[in-house]
N, C-alpha and C positions, 0 to 999 in steps of 0.2 A: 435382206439382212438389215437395211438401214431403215425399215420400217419397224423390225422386230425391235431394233437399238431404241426408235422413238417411242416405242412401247413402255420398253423397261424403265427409259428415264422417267418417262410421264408416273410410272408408278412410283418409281423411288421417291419423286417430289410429289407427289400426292400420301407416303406415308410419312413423311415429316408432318403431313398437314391434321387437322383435324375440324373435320367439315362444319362449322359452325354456324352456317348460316339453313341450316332445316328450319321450318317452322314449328317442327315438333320437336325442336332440342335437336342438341349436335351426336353426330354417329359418330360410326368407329372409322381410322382411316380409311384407305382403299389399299393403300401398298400392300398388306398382307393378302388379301381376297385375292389381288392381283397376282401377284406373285404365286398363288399358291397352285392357279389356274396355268400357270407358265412352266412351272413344275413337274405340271402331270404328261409335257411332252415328255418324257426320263422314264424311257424304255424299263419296264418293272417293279417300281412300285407303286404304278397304279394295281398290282393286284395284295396289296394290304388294305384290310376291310378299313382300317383308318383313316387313310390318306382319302378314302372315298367317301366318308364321312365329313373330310374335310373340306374337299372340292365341292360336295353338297353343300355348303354351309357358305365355302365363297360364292356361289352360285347364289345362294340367297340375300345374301349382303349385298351383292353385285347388284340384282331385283332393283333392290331398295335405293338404292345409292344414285342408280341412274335416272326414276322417277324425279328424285328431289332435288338432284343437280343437274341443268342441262346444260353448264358450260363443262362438267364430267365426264359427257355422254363420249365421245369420243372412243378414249383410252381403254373403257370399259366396256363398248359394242364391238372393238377390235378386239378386246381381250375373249368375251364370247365366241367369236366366229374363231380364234386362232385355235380354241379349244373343242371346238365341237370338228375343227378338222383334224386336229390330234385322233380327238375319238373316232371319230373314221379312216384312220392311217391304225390305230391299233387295232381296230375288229378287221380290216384285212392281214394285218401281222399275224393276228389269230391262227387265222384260215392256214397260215402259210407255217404253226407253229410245228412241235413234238405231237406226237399220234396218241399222248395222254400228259395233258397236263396237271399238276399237283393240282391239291387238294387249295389252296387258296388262289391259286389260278382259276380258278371256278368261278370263286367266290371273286376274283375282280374280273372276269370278263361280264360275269352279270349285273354287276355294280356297274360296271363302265356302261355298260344299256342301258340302264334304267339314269346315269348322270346324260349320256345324250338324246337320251328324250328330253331329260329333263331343259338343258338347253336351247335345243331344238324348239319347243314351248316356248321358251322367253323369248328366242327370237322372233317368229310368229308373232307373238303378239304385242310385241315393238314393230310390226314389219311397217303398218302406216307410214311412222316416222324415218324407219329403215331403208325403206325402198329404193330410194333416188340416189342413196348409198352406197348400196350394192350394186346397183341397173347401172349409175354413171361414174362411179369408181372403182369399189370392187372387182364387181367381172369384166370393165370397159378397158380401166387402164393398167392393163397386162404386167406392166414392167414393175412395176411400181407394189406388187402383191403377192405373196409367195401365194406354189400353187394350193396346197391347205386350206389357205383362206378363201381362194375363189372355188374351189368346189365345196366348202360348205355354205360359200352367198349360194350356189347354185342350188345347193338342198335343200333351205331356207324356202329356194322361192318355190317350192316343187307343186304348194296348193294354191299360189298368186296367179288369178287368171286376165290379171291387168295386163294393157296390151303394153306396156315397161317391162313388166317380168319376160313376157314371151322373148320380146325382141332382144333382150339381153340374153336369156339362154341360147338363143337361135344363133347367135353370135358368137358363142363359145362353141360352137360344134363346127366351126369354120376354122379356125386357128387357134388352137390350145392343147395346152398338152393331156394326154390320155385319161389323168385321174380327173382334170377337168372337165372334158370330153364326156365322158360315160358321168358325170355327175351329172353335164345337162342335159342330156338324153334320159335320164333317170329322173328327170324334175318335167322334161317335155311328155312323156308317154302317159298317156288314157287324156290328152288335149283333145276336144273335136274340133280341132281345127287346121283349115285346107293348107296351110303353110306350114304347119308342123307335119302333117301326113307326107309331104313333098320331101321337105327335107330328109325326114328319117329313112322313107325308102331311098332315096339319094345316096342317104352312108350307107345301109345297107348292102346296096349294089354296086359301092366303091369297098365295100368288105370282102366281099365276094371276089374282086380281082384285086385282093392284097394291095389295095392304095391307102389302106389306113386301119387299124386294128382297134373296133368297136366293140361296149358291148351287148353285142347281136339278140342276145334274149331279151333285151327288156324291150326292144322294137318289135321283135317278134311278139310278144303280149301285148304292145300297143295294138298291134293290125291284129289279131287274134278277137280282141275286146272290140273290134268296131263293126259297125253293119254299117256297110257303104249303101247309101241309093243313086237309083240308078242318074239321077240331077246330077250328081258328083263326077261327070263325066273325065275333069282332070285327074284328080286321085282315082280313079277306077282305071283309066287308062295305063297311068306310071306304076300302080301294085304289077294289073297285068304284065306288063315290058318285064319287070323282075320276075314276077311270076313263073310266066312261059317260061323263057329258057332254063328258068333255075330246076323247074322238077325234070326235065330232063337230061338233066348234068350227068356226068357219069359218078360225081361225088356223092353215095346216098343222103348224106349231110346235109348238102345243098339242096337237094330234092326231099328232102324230110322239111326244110326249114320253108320252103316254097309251098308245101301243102300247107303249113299252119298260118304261113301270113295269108295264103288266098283265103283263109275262112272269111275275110270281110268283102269278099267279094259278091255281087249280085249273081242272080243262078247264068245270066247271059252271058257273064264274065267266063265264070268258075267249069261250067258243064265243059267246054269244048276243051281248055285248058287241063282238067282231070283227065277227060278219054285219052288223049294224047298222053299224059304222061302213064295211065294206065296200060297204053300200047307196048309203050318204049319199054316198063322195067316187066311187062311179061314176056314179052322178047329175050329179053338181058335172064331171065330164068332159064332161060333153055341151055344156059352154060353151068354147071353143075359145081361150077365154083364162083359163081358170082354170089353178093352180096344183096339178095333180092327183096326179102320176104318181110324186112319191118315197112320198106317204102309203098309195097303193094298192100301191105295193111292198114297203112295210114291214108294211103288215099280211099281205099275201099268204106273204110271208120267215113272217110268226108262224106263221102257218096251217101252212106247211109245216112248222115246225118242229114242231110237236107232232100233227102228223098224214102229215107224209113224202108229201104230195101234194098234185101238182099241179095243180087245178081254174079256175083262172084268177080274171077279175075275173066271177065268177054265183054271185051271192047263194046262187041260189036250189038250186045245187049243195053249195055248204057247209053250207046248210039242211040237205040231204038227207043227209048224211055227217054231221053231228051228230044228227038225228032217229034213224038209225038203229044209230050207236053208243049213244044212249041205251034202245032198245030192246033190243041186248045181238046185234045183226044183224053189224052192223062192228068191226073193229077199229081202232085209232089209230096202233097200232105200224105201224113201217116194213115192212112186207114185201120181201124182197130185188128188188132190179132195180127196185125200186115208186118213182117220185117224187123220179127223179134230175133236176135242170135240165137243159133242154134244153142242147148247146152252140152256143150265135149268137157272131157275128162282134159285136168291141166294140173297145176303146182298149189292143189288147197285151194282150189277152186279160181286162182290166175289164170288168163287165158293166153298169155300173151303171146302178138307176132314176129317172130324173129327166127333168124337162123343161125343167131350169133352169139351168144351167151355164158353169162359165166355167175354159179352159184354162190354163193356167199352164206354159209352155214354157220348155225350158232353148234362149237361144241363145248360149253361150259359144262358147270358140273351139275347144273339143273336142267339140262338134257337126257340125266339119267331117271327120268320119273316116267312114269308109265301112259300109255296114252292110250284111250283106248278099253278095250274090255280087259283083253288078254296083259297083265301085269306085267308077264317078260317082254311085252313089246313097249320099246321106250321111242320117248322124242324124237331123240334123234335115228330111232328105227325109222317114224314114221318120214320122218324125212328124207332120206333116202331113197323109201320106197315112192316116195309124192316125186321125187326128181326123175328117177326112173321111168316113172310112167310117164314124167311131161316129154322127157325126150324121144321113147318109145314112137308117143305120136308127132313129134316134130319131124321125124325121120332120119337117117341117117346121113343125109344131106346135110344138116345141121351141124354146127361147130360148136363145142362147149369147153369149160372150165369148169373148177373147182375149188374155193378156197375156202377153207374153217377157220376160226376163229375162238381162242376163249381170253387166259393171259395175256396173248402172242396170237397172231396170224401166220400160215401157213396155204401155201399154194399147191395143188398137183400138178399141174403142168405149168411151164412158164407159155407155153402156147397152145392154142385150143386144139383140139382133138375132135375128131368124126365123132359123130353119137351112133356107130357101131354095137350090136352086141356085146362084143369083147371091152371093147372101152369101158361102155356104162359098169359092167362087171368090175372093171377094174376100179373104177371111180369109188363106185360103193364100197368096197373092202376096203384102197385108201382111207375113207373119211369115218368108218366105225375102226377101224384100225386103233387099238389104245383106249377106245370110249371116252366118254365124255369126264372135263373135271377143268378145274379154275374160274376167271371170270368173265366177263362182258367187254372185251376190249373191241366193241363193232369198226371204233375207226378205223385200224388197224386193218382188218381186214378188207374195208373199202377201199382203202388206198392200195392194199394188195391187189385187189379185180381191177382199178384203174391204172396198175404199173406206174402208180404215181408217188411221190413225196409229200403231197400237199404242196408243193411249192408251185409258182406260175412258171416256172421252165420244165416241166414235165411234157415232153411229146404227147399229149393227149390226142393229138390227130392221126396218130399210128396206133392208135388203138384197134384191134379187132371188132373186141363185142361192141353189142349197140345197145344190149339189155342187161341189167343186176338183178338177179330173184334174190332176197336177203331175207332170210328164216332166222327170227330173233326170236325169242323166249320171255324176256323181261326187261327192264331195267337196262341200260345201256352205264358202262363207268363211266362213259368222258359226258354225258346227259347231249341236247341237242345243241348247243351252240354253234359248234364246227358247221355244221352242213349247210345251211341258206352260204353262209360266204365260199366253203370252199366250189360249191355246186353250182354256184355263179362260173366261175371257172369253167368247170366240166362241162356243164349242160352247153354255155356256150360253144367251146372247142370239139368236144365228143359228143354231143349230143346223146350221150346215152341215158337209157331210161330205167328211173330203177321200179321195179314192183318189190312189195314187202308183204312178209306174213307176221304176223304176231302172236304166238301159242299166250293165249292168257290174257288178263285185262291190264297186265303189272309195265305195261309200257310207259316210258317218257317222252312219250315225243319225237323221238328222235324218225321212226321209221315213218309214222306221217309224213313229217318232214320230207325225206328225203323224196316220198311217190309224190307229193304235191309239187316240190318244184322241177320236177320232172314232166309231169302229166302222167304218174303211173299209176297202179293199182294197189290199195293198200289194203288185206284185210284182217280180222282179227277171227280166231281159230280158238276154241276151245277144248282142253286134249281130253 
């Protein structure tokens, strides 16, 4: 507070002033530009197209001002960094908003984007001058900073690969509070370096036993994006220690999150550590109500990935094709025509592995158009009959949902159901029930398959499913902003994965969106 007070007065006496000493002639005050930036914390009208106009223009003033005055500089770098942390406390308000925000709500969240890039840029390119700033005040002396400001110094330094920048973020990941925290974790990841690898699986594996609440995907992309070698004997070592025990958790969460950090591990690492946990969750199949089939899929996806074949869920095959690459007998490489997927019948050509699942149907009123030869069979026929058959071959081991969406969203069960016979029957006549008609409300309906509010007190970890199949048609009304923030969230806590179909080319974005920060399957279907 008593930094934010020296803020204000510093601008109030800088707008009596009028800076006359430029060499190119005297500017305009500061107190307005300032102030105007101070402003834009006032929950709501930043989504009037004016006020963003305005802020763009103090931002430009601001440019200038600081160049030409460097006994200025101060008031005016602290006014930057206060505002670019606002805009990062409003795009998570966003996430956490109504499931359809008005028509100039739109129009200032995407405003609000494109002014913290904008910011973000001036900082950067003052960082020279910046740095020592940020590294020995900013993020150093804690007390002295609200936390706003030291996770946008944190943002600021996300592409500084000075060893000041690091050791300051490194620092904040040890004692700071959470928006801080995940700022510097989000400034450390895709570092190739042996002390940022250390740390992050550190939090990590103090995530894991609830000693502090991370967040866990963007570590997870770090260790995804790296190829360890085999030199790297410390960081190979510490992934492993997390590794092992995590893919055999009973949490498939925790074992889903352990196959994708091990991707940066050497095959010496990764081979024996896969078999193992490929033993344990086919085991864990043989209870008819376990949770098995996305984690045996995802390790199996590993397997194939760095050995281009296909041996299914037999330990005791993978065993043998490691024993004898390490004899110097096999190869790993892919040999041509070797360890292509088979082609099976799926959801529009989705393949996906799970036993858990829950649909998300587009039923608008442009679901009544025909698909197909036959004119009476419409969209949302075909849809039906595509879900049908996915479940058909998933079997009836399998647990599903169902939820439509066009104005409003709508659920069929509040809990998943066997994909029986009688069920899928039922499912189907629920969701043509009425036929198709209104519009595109997809968030709506996503929050419906996550039993969620959008807010971060949603039990996401009591979620059932572990996969969204989401069959959209066009255009989405809320467009894509909501999803990279609220799916931060999700994909951390739930881990679920969405796959997307899209009937048509008339998409916004939004369904990419959601299979990319998932790791899912997005494709585009023409009816």
């Amino acid at each position: 507070m008593r930094s934010i007070l020296l803020t204000l007065v510093l601008a109030l006496g800088l707008a009596n002033k009028t800076l006359t000493t430029a060499p190119h002639g005297p500017v305009e005050p500061l107190g307005d530009p300032l102030a105007e930036l101070e402003r834009w914390g006032q929950r709501g009208p930043q989504y009037d197209p004016g006020r963003i106009v305005e802020a763009e223009q103090a931002l430009r003033e601001l440019d200038i001002a600081w160049t030409l005055h460097a006994d200025r500089r101060m008031p005016i770098q602290t006014a930057w960094l206060d505002f670019l942390g606002r805009c990062r406390r409003i795009a998570d308000d966003v996430s956490e908003g109504t499931p359809a925000l008005p028509l100039g709500g739109q129009i200032g969240v995407h405003g609000e984007a494109d002014l913290r890039r904008r910011v973000s840029a001036i900082l950067r390119r003052r960082l020279p001058e910046l740095r020592t700033w940020l590294t020995r005040e900013v993020l150093f002396l804690a007390d002295r900073h609200p936390v706003e400001r030291r996770a946008a110094g944190c943002e600021v330094l996300r592409d500084d690969e000075s060893q000041e920048a690091v050791m300051a973020l490194l620092s904040c990941t040890r004692s700071a509070p959470t928006e801080v925290l995940d700022a510097a974790i989000g400034s450390l990841v895709g570092r190739q370096r042996s002390e940022v690898h250390s740390r992050l699986i550190d939090l990590l594996g103090q995530s894991e036993h609830g000693e502090v609440r991370i967040w866990r995907g963007a570590i997870e992309r770090h260790f995804r994006s790296l190829v360890l070698l085999k030199e790297d004997r410390r960081t190979i070592a510490r992934v492993s220690a997390y590794v092992a025990p995590a893919i055999v958790a009973e949490d498939w969460r925790s074992a889903s999150r352990a196959v994708s950090v091990g991707r940066c591990l050497p095959h010496s690492s990764a081979f024996p550590i896969l078999i193992r946990g490929l033993e344990v969750w086919k085991e864990r199949g043989a209870d008819e109500e376990a949770q098995v089939r996305r984690v045996q899929g995802e390790i199996l996806a590993e397997f194939h990935r760095r050995s281009g074949r296909l041996l299914g869920l037999h330990p005791e095959r993978w065993t043998a094709l490691w024993e004898g690459y390490q004899r110097g007998e096999v190869s790993l490489k892919r040999e041509a025509g070797e360890g292509e997927r088979i082609t099976q019948a799926g959801f529009f050509g989705l393949r996906p592995e799970t036993d858990r699942v829950v649909f998300v149907l587009d039923r608008s009123g442009s679901m009544e158009s025909s698909f197909g030869d036959d004119p009476r069979h419409t969209s949302l026929d075909e849809a039906v009959d595509q879900m049908s058959q996915l479940l058909t071959q998933l079997g009836p081991r399998t647990r599903f949902g169902v939820v439509v969406f066009a104005d409003s969203s709508a659920e069929w069960h509040k809990e998943l159901r066997n994909a029986s016979k009688a069920n899928i029957k039922a499912a189907r006549s629920w969701v043509l029930h009425g036929g198709p008609g209104g519009g595109t409300q997809l968030r709506s309906g996503v929050l419906e398959a996550l039993h969620a509010d959008g807010r971060k007190g949603s039990e996401l970890e009591s979620l059932e499913a572990d996969t969204i199949i989401i069959l959209c048609d066009g255009a989405t009304a809320e467009g894509p902003g909501w999803v990279a923030p609220l799916l931060r969230e999700v994909h951390d806590r739930a881990r679920v994965v969405f796959h997307a179909v899209q009937l048509g080319a008339s998409g916004d974005g939004t369904l990419q969106t959601l299979c990319e920060e998932t790791n899912g399957e997005f494709v585009v279907v023409e009816g």
